[in-house]
C-alpha positions as CSV (number, residue, x, y, z in Angstrom):
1,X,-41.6,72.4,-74.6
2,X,-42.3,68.7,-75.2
3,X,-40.5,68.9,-78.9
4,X,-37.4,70.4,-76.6
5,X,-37.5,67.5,-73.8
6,X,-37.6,65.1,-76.5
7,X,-34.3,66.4,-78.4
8,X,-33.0,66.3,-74.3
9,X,-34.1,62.9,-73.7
10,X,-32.8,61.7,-77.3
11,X,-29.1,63.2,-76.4
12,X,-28.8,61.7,-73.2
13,X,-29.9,58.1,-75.1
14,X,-28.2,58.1,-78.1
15,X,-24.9,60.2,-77.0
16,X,-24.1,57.1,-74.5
17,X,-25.1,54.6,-77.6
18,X,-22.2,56.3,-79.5
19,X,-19.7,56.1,-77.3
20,X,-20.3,52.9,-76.2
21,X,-20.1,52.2,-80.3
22,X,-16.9,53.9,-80.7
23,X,-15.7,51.6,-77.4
24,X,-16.9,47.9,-79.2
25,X,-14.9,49.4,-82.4
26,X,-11.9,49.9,-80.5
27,X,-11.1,46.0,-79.9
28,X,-11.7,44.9,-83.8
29,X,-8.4,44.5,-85.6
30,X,-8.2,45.1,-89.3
31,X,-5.5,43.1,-90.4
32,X,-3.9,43.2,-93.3
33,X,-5.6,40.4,-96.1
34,X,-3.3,37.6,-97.5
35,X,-5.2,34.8,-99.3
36,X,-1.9,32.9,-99.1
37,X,-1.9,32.6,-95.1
38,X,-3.1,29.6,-93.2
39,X,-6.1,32.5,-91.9
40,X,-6.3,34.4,-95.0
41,X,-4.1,37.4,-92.9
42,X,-0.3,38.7,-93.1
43,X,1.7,37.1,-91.0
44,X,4.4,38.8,-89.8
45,X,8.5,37.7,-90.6
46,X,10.1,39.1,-87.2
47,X,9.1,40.7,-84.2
48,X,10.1,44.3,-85.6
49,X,7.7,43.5,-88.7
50,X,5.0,42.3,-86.3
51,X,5.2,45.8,-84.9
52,X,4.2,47.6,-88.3
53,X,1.7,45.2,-88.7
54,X,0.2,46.1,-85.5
55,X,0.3,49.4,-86.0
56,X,-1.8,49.0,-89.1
57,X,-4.7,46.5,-87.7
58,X,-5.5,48.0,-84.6
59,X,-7.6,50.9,-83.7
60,X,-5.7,54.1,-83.1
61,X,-7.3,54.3,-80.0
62,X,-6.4,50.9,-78.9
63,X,-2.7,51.9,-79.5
64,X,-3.1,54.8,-77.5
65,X,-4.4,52.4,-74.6
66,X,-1.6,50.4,-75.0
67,X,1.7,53.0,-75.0
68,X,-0.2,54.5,-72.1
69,X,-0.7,51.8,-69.8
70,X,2.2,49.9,-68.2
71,X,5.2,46.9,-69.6
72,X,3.1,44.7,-66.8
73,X,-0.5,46.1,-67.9
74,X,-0.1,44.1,-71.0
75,X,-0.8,41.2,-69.6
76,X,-4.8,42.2,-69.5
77,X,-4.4,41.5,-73.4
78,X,-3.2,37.6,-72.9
79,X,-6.7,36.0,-73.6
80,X,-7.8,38.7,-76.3
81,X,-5.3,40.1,-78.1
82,X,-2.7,37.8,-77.7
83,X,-5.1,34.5,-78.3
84,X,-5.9,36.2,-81.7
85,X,-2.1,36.8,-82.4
86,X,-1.1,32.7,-81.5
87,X,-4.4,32.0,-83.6
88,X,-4.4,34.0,-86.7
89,X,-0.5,34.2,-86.8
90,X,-0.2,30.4,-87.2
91,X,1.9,30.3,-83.7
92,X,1.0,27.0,-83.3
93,X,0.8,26.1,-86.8
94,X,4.5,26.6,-87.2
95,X,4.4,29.6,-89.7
96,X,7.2,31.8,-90.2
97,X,6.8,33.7,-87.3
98,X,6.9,30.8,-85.6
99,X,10.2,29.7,-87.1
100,X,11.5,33.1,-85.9
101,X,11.1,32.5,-82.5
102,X,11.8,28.8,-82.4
103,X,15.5,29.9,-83.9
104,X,15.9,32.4,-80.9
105,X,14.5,29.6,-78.6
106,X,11.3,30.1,-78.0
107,X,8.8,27.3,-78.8
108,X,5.6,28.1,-76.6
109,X,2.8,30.5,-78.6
110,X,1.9,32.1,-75.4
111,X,5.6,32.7,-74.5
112,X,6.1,34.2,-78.7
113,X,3.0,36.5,-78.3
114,X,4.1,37.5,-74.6
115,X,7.4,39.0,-75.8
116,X,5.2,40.6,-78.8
117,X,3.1,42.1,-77.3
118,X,5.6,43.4,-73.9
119,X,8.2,44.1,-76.9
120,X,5.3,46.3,-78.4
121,X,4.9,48.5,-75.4
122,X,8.4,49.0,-75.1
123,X,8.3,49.8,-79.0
124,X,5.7,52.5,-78.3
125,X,7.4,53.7,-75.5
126,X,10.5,54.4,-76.9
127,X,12.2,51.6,-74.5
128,X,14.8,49.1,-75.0
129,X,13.1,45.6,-76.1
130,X,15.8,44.0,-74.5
131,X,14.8,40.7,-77.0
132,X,17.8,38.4,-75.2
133,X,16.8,39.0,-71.5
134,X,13.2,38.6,-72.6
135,X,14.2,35.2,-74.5
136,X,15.8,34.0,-70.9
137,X,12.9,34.7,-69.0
138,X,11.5,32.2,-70.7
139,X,14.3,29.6,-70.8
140,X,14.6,30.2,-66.9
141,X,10.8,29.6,-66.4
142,X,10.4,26.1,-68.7
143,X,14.2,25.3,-66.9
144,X,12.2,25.4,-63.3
145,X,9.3,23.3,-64.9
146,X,11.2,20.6,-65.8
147,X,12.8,20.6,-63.0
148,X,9.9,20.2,-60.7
């Protein structure tokens, strides 16, 4: 009896500690190593290459999250997510990236890993990334600022 409550009393303990596990693992990205980077990762050249690379540093499950929430649910992934993006990505470092947006006029990191990560959803989804109306969302909202 007491050898069976203990095997009851370990699942209910450690069960919950692997899940919870499983949960913590979900949020690390595994990004793919390049000793030649400012931060020792691959920086992607475009936004369609930042997609693959994505795809290949982020939990499985965390992708799943991701298609299955909403366009405006991405948001929640600003100060995680997207602060390791502008970070590790050299956003405000100028890397290449970088260069790709500034060309398609876009100069603020949070504004270039915004439209990455919104223009990921839609990627997921199947949906139109809609790049230029994206781009003038943007424009309009620094337009207003200077303005005020």
């Amino acid at each position: 009896m007491l050898r069976k409550l203990l095997i009851l009393l370990s699942l209910v303990v450690v069960i919950p500690l692997l899940s919870l596990a499983s949960e913590e693992d979900k949020y690390k990205v595994n990004p793919t190593p390049d000793p030649n980077a400012p931060f020792g990762v691959y920086i992607p050249k475009d936004l369609n290459d930042s997609f693959s690379e994505l795809q290949k540093m982020l939990h499985p499950a965390l992708v799943e999250e991701i298609k299955h929430g909403s366009e405006s649910d991405m948001i929640k992934y600003h100060f995680g997510l997207g602060r390791w993006i502008r970070n590790n990505w050299a956003l405000w470092k100028g890397s290449r990236l970088s260069r790709y947006f500034n060309e398609v006029g876009i100069y603020h990191p949070d504004d270039m890993s915004g439209i990455i990560l919104d223009s990921f959803w839609r990627h997921l989804n199947g949906k139109e990334i809609e790049l230029e109306a994206q781009i003038e969302k943007y424009k309009a909202y620094w337009e207003k600022v200077k303005q005020q």
